[in-house]
PDB file with SEQRES, HELIX, SHEET and CRYST1 records, atoms N, CA, C and O in Angstrom:
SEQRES   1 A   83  UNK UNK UNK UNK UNK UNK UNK UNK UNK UNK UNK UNK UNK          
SEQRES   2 A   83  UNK UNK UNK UNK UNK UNK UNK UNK UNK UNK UNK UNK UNK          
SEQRES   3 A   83  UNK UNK UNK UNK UNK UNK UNK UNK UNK UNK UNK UNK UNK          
SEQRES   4 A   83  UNK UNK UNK UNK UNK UNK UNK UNK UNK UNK UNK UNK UNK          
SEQRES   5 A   83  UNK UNK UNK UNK UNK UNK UNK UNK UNK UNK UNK UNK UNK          
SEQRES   6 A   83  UNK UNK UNK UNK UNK UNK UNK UNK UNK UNK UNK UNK UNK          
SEQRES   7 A   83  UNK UNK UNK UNK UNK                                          
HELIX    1 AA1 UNK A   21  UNK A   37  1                                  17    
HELIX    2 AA2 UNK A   41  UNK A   63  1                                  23    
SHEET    1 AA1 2 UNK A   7  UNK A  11  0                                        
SHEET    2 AA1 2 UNK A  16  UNK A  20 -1                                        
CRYST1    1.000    1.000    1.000  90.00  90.00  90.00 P 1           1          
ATOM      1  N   UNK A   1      14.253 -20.992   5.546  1.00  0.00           N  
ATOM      2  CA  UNK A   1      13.054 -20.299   5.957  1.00  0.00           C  
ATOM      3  C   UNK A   1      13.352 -18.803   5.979  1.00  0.00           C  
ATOM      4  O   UNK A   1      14.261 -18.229   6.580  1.00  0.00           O  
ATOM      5  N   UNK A   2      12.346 -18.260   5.156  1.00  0.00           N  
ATOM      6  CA  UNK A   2      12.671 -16.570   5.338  1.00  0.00           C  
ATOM      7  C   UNK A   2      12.511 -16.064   6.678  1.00  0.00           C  
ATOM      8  O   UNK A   2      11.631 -16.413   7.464  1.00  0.00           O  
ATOM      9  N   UNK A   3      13.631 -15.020   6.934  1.00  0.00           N  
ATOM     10  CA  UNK A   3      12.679 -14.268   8.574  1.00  0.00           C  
ATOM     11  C   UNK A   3      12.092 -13.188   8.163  1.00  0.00           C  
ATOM     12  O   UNK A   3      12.389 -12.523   7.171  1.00  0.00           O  
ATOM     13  N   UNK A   4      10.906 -12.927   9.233  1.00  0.00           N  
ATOM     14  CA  UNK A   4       9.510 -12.118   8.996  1.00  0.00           C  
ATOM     15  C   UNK A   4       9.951 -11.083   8.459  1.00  0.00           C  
ATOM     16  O   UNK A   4       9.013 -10.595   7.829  1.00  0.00           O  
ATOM     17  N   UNK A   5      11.112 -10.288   8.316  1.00  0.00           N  
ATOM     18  CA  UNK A   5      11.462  -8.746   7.487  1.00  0.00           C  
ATOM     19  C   UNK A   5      11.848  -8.913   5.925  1.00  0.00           C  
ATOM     20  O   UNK A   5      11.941  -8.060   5.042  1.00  0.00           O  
ATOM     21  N   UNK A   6      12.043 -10.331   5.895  1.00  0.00           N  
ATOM     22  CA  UNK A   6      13.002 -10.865   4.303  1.00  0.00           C  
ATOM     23  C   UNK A   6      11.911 -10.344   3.038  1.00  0.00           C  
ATOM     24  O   UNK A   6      10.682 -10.410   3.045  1.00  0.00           O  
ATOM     25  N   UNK A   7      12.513  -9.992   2.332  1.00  0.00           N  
ATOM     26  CA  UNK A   7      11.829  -9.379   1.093  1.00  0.00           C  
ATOM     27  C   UNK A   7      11.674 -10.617   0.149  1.00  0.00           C  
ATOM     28  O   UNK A   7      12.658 -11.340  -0.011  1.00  0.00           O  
ATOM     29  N   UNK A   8      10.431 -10.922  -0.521  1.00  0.00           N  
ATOM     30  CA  UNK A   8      10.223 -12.128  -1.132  1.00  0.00           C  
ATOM     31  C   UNK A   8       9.754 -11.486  -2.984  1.00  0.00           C  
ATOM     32  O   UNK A   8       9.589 -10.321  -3.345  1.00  0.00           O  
ATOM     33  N   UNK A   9       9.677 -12.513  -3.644  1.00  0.00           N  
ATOM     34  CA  UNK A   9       9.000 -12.070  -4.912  1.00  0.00           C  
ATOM     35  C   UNK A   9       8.502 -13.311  -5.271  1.00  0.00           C  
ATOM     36  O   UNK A   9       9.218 -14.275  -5.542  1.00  0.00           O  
ATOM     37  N   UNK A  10       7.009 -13.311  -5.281  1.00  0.00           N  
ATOM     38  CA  UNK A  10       5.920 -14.543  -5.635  1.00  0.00           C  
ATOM     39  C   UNK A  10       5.536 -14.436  -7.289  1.00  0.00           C  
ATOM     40  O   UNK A  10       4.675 -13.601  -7.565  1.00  0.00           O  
ATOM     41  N   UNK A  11       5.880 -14.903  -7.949  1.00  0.00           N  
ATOM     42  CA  UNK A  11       5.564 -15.568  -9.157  1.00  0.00           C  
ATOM     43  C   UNK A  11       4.032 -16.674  -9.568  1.00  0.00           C  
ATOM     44  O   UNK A  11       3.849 -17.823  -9.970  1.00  0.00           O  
ATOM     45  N   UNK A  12       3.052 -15.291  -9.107  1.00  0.00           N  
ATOM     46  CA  UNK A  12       1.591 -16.172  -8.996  1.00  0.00           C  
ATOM     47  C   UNK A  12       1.083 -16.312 -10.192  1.00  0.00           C  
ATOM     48  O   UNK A  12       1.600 -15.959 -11.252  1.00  0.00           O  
ATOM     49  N   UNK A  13      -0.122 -16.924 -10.001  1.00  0.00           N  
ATOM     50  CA  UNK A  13      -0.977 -17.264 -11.152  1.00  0.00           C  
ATOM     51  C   UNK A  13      -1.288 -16.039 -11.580  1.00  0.00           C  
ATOM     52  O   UNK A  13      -2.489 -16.105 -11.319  1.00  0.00           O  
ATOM     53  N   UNK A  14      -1.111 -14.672 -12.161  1.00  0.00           N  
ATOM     54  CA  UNK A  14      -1.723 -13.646 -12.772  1.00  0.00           C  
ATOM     55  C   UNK A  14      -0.559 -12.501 -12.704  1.00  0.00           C  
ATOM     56  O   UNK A  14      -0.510 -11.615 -13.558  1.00  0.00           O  
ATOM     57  N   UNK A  15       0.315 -12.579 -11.695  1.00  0.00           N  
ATOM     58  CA  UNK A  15       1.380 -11.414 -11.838  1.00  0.00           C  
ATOM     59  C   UNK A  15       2.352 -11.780 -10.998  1.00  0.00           C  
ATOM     60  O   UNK A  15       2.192 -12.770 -10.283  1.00  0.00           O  
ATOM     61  N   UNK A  16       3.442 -11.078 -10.960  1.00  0.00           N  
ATOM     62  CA  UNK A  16       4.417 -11.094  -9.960  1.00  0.00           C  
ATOM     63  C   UNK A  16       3.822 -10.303  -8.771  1.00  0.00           C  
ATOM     64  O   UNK A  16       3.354  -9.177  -8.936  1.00  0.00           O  
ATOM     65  N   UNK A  17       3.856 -11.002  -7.406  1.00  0.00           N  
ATOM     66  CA  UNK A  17       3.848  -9.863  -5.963  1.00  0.00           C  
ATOM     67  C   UNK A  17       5.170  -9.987  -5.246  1.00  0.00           C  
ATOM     68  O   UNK A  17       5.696 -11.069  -4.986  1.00  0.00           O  
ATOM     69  N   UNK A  18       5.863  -8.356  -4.828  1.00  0.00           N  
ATOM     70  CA  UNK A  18       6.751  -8.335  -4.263  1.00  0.00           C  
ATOM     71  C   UNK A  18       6.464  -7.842  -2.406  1.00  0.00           C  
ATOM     72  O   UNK A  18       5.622  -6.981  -2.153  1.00  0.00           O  
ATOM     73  N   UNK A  19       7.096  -8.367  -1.527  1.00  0.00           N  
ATOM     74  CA  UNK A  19       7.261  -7.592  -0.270  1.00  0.00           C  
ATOM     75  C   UNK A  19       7.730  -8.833   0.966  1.00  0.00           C  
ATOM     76  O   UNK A  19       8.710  -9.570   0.855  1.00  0.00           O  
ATOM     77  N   UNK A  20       6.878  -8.826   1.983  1.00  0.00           N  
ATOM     78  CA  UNK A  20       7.562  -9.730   2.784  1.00  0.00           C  
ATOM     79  C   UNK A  20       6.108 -10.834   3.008  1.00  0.00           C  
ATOM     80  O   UNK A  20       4.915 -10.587   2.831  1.00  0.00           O  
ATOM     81  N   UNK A  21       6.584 -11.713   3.323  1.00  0.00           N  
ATOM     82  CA  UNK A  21       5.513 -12.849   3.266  1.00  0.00           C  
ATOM     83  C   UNK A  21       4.264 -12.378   3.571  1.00  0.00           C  
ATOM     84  O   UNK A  21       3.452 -12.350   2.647  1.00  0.00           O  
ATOM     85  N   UNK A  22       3.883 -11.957   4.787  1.00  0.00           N  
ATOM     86  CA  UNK A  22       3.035 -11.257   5.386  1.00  0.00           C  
ATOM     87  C   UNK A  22       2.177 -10.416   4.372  1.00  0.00           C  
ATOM     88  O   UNK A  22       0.977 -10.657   4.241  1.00  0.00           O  
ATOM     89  N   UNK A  23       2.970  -9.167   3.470  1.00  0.00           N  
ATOM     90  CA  UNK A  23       2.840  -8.485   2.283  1.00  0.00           C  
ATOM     91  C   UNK A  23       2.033  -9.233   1.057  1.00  0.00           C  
ATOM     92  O   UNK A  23       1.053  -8.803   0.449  1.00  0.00           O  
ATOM     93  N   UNK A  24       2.662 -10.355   0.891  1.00  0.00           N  
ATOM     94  CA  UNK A  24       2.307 -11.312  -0.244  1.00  0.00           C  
ATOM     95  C   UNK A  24       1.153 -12.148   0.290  1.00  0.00           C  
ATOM     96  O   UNK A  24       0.384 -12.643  -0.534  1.00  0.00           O  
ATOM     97  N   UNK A  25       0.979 -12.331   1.453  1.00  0.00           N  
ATOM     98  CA  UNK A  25      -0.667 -13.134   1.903  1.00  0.00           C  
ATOM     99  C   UNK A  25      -1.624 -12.229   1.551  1.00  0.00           C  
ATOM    100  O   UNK A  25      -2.525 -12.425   0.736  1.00  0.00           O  
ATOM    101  N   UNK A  26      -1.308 -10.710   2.507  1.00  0.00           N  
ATOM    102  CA  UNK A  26      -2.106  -9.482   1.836  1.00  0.00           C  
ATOM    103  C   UNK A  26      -2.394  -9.138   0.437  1.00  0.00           C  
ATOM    104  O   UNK A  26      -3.427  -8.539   0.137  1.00  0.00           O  
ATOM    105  N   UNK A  27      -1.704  -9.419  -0.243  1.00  0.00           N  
ATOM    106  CA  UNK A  27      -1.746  -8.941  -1.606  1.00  0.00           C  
ATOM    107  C   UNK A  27      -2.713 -10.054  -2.033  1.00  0.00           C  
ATOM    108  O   UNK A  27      -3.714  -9.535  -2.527  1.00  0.00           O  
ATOM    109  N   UNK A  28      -2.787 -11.477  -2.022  1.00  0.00           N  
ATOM    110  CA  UNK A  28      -2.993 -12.567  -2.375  1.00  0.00           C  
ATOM    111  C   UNK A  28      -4.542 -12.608  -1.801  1.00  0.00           C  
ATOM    112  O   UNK A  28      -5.446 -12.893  -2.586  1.00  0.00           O  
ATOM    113  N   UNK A  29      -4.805 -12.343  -0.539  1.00  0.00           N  
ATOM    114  CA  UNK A  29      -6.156 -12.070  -0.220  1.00  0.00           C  
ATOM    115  C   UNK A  29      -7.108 -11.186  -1.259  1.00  0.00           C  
ATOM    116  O   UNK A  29      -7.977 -11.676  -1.980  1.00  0.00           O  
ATOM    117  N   UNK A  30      -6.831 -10.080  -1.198  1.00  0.00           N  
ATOM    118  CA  UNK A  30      -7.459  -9.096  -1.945  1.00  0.00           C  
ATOM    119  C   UNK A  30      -7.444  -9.508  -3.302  1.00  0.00           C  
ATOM    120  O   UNK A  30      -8.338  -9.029  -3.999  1.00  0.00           O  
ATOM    121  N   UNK A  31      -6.525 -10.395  -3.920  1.00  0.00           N  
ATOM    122  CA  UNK A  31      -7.053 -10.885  -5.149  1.00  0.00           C  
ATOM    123  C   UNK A  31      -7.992 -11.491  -5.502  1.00  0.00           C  
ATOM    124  O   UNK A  31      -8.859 -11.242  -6.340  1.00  0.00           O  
ATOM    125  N   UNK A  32      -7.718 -12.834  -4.439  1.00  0.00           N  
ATOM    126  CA  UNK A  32      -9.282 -13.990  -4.526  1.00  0.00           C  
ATOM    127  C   UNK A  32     -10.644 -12.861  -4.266  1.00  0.00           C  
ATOM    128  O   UNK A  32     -11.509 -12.785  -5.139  1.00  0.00           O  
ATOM    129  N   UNK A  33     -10.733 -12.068  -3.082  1.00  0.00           N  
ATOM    130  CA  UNK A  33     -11.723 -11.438  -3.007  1.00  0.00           C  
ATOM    131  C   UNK A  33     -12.556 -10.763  -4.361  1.00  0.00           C  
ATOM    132  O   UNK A  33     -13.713 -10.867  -4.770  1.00  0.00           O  
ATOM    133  N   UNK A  34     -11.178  -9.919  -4.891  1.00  0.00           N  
ATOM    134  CA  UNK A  34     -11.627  -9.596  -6.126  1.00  0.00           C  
ATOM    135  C   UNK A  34     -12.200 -10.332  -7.440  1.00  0.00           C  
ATOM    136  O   UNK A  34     -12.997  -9.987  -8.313  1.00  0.00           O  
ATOM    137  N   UNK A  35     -11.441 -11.504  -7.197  1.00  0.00           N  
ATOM    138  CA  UNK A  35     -12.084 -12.741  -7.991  1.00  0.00           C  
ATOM    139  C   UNK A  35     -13.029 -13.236  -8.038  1.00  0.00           C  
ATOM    140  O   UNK A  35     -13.618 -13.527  -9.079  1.00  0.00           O  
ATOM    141  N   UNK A  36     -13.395 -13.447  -6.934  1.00  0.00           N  
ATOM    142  CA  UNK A  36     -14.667 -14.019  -6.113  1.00  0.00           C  
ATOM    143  C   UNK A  36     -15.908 -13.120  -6.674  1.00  0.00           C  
ATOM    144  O   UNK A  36     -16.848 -13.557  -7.339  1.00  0.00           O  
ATOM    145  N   UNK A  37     -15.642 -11.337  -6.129  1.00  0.00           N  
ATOM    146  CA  UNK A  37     -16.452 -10.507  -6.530  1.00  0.00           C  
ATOM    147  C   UNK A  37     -16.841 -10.904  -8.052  1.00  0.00           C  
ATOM    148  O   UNK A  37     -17.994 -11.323  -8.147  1.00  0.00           O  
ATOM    149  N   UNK A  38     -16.273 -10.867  -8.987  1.00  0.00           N  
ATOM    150  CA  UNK A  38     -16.031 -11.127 -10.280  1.00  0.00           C  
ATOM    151  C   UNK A  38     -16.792 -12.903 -10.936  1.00  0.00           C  
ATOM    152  O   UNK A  38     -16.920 -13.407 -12.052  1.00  0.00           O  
ATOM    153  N   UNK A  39     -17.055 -13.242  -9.830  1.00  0.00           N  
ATOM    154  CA  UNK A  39     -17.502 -15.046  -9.842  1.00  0.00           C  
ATOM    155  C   UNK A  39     -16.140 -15.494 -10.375  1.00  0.00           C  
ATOM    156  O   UNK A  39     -16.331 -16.654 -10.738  1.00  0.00           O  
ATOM    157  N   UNK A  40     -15.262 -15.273 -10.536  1.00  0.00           N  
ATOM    158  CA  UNK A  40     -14.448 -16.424 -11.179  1.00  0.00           C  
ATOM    159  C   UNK A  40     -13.582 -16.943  -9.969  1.00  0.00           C  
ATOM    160  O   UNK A  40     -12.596 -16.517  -9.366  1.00  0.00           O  
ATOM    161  N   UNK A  41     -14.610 -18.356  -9.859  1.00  0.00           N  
ATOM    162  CA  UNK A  41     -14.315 -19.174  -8.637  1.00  0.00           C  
ATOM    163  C   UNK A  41     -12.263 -20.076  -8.777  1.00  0.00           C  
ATOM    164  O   UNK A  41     -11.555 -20.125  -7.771  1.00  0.00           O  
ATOM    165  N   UNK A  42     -12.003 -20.369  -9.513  1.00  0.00           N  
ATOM    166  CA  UNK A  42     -11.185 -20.898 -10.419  1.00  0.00           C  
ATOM    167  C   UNK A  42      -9.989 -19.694  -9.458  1.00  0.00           C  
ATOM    168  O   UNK A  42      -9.579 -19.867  -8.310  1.00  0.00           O  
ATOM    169  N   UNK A  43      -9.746 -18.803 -10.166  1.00  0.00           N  
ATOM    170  CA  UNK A  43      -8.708 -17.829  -9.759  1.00  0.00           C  
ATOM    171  C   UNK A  43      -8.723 -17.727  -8.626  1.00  0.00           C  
ATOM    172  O   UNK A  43      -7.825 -18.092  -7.868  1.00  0.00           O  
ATOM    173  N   UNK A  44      -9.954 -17.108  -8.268  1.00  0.00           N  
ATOM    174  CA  UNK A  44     -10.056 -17.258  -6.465  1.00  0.00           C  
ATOM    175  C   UNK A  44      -9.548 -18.246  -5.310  1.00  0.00           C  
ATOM    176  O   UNK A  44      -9.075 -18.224  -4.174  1.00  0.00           O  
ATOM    177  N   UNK A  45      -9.847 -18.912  -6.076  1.00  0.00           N  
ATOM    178  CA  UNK A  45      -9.221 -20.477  -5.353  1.00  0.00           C  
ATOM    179  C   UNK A  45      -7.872 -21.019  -5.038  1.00  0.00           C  
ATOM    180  O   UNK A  45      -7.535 -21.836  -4.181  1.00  0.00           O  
ATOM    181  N   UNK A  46      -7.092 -20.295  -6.044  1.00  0.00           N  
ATOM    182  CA  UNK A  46      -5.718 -19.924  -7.018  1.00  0.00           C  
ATOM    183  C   UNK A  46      -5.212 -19.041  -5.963  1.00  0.00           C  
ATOM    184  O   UNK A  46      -4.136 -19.251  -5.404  1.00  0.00           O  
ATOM    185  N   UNK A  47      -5.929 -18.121  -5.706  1.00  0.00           N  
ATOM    186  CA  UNK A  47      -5.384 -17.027  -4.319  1.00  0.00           C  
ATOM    187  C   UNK A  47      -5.511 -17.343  -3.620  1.00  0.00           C  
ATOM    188  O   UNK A  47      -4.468 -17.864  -3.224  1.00  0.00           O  
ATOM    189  N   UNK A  48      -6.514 -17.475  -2.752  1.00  0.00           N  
ATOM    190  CA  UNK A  48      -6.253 -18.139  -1.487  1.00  0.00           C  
ATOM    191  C   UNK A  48      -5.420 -19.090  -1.623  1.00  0.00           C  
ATOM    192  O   UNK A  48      -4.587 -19.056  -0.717  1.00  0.00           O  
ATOM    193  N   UNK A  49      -5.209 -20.223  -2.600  1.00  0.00           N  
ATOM    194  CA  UNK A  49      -3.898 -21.047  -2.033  1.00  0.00           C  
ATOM    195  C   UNK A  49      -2.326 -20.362  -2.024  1.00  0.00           C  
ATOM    196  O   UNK A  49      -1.351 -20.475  -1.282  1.00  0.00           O  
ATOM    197  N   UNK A  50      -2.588 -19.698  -3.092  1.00  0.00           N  
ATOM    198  CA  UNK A  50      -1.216 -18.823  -2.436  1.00  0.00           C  
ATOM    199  C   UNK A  50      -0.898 -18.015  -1.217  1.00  0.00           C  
ATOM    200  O   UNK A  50       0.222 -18.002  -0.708  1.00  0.00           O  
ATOM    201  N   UNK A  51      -2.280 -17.110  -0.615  1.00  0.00           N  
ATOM    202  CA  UNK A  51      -2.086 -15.787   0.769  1.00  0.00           C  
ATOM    203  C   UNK A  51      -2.215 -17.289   1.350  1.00  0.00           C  
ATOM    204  O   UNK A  51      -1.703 -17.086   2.450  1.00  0.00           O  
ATOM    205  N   UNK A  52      -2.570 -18.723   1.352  1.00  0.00           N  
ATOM    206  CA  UNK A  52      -2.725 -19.199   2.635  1.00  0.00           C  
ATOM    207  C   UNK A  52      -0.935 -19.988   2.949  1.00  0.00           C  
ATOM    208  O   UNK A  52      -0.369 -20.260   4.008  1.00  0.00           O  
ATOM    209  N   UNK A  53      -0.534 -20.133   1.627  1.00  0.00           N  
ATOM    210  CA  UNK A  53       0.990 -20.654   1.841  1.00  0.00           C  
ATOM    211  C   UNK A  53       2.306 -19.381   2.601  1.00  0.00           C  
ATOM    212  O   UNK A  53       3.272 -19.530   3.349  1.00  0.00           O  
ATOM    213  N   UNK A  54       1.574 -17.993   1.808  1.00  0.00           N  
ATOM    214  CA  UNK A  54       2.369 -17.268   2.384  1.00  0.00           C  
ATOM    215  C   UNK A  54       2.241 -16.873   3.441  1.00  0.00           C  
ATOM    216  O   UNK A  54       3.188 -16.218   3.876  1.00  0.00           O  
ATOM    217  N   UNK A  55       1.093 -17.070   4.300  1.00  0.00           N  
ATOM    218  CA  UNK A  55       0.909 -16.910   5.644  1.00  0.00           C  
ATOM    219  C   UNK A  55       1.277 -17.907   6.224  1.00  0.00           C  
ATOM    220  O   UNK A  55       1.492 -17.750   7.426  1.00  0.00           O  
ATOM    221  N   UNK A  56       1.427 -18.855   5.829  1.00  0.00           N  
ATOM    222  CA  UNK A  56       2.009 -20.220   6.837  1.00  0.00           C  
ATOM    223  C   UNK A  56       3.818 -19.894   6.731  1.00  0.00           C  
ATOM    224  O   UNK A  56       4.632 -20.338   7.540  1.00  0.00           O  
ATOM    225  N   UNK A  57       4.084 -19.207   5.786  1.00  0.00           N  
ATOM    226  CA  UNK A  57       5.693 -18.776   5.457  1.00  0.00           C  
ATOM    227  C   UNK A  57       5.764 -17.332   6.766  1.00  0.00           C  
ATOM    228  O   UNK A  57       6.437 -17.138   7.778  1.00  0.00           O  
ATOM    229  N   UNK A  58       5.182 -16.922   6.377  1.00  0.00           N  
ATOM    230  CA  UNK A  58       4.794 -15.626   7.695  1.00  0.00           C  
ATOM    231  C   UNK A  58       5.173 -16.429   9.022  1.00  0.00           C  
ATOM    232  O   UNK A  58       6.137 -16.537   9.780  1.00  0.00           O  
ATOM    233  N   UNK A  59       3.886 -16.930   8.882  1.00  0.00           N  
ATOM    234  CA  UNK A  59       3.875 -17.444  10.767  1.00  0.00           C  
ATOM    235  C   UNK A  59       5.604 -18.201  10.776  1.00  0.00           C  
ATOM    236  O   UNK A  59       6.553 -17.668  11.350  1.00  0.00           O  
ATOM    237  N   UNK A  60       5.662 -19.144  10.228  1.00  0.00           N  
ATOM    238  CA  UNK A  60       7.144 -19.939  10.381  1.00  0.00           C  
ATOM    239  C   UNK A  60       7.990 -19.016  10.718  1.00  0.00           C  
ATOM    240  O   UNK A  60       8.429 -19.131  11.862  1.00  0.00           O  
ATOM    241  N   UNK A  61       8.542 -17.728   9.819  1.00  0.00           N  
ATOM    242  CA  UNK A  61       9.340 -17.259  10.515  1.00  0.00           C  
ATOM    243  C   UNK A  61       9.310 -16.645  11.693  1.00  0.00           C  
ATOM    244  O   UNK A  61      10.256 -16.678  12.480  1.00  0.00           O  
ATOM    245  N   UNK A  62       8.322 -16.093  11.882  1.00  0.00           N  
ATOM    246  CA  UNK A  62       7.634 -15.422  13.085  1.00  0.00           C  
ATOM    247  C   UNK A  62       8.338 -16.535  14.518  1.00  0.00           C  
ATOM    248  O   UNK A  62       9.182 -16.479  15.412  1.00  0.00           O  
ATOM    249  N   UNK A  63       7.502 -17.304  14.056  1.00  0.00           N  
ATOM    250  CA  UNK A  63       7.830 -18.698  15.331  1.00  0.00           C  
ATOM    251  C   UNK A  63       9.533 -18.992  15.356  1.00  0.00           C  
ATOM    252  O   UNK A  63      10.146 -19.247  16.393  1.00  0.00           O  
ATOM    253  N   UNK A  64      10.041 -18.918  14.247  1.00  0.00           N  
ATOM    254  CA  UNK A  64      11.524 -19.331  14.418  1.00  0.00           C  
ATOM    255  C   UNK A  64      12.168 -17.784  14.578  1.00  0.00           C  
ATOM    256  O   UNK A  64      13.385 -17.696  14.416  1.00  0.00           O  
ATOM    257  N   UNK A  65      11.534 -16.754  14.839  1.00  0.00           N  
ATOM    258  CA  UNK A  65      12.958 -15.613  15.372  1.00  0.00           C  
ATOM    259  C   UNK A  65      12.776 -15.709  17.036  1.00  0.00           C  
ATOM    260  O   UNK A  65      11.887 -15.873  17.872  1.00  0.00           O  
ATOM    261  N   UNK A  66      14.177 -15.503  16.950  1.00  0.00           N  
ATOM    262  CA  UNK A  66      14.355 -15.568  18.643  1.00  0.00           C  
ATOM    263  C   UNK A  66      13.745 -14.612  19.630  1.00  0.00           C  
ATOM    264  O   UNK A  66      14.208 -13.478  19.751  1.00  0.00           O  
ATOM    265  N   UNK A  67      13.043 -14.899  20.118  1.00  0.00           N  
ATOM    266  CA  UNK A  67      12.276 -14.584  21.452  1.00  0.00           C  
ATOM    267  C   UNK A  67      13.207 -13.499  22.327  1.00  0.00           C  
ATOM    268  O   UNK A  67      14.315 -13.604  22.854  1.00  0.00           O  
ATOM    269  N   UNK A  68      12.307 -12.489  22.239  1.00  0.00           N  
ATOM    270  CA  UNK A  68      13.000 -11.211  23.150  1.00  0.00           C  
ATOM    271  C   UNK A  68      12.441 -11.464  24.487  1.00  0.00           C  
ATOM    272  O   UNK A  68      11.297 -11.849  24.731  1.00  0.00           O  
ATOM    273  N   UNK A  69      13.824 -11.080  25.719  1.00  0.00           N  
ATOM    274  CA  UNK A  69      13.719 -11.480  27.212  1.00  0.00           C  
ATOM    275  C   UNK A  69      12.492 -10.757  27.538  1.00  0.00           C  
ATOM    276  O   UNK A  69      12.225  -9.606  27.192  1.00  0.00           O  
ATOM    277  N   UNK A  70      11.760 -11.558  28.250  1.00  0.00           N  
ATOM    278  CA  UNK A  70      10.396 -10.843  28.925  1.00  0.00           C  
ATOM    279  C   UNK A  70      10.984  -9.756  29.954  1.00  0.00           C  
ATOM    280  O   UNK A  70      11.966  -9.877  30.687  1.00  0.00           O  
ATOM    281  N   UNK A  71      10.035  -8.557  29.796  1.00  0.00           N  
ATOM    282  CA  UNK A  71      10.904  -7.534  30.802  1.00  0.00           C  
ATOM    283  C   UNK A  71      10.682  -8.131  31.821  1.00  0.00           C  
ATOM    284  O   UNK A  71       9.975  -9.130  31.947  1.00  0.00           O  
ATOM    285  N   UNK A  72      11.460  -7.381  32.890  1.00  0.00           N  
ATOM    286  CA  UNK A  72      11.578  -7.495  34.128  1.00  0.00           C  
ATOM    287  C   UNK A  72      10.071  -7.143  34.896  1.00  0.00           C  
ATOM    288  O   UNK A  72       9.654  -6.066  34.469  1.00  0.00           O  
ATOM    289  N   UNK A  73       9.122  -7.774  35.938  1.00  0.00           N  
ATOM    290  CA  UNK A  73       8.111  -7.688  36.406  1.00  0.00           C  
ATOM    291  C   UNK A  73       8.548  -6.998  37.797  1.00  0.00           C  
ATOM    292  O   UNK A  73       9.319  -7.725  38.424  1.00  0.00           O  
ATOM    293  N   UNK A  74       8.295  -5.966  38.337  1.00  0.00           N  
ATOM    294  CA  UNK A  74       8.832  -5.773  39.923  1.00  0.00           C  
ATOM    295  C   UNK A  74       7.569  -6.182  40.648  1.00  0.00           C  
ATOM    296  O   UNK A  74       6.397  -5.941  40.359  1.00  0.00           O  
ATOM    297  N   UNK A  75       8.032  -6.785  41.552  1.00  0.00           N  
ATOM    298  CA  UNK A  75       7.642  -7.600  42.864  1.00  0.00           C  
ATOM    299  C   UNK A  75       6.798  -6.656  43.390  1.00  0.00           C  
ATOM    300  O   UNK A  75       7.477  -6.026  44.201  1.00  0.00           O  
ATOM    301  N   UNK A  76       5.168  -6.019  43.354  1.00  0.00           N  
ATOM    302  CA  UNK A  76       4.431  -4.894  43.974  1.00  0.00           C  
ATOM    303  C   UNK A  76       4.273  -5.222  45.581  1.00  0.00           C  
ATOM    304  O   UNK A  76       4.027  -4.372  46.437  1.00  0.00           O  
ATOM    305  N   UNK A  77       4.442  -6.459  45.788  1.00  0.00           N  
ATOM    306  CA  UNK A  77       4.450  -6.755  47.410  1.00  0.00           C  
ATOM    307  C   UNK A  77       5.454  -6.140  48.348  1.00  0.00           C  
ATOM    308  O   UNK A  77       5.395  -5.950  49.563  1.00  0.00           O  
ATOM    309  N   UNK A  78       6.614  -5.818  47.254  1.00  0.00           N  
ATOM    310  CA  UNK A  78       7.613  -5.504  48.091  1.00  0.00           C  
ATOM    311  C   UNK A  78       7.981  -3.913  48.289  1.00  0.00           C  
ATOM    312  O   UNK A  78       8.524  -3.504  49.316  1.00  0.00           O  
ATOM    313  N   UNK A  79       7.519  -2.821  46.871  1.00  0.00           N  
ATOM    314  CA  UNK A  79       7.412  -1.831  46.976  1.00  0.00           C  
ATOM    315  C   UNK A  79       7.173  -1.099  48.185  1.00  0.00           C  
ATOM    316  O   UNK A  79       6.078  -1.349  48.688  1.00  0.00           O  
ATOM    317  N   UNK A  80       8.121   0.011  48.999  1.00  0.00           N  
ATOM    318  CA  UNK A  80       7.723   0.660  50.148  1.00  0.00           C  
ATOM    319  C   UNK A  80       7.696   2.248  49.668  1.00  0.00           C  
ATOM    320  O   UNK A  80       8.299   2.636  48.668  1.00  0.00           O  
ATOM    321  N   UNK A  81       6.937   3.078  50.495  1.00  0.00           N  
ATOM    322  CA  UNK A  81       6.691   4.366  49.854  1.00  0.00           C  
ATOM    323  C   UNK A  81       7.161   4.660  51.084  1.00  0.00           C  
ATOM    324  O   UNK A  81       6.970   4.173  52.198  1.00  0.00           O  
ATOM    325  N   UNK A  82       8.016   5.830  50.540  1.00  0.00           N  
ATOM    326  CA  UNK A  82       8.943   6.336  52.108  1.00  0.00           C  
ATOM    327  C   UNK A  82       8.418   8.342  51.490  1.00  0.00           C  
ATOM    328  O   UNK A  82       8.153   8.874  50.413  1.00  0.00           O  
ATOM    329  N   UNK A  83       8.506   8.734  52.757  1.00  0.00           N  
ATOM    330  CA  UNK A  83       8.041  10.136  52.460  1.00  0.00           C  
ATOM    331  C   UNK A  83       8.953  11.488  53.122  1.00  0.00           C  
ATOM    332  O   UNK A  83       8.595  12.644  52.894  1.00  0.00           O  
TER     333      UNK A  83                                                      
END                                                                             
């Protein structure tokens, strides 16, 4: 599984897209859109299944990097203001 910074290169239906998963959903969106604009339902369809695989590659790594410690919360009950 890539992690969310890993540099990828997608080999799609119309060109190569390079960047990080996230990058390649983006890129992959704006294609179908453009497709779509264009009626050609076919290609469009073609993109979205790719931005929707690379966003599920996105989220995965996302979910599998390790979790940074929640900061510290201070206790406001206990705060005293001395003067």
């Amino acid at each position: 599984m890539p992690r969310g910074n890993q540099r990828l290169d997608s080999h799609g239906p119309a060109e190569r897209v390079r960047g990080t998963a996230a990058q390649i959903s983006e890129r992959y969106l704006t294609l179908a859109r453009e497709a779509s604009r264009s009626d050609d339902r076919v290609a469009a369809e073609g993109y979205y299944q790719h931005a929707e695989h690379y966003l599920r590659t996105s989220n995965a790594a996302r979910d599998d990097a390790p979790a940074s410690a929640p900061p510290e919360v201070a206790d406001t009950d206990t705060i005293t203001v001395t003067s």
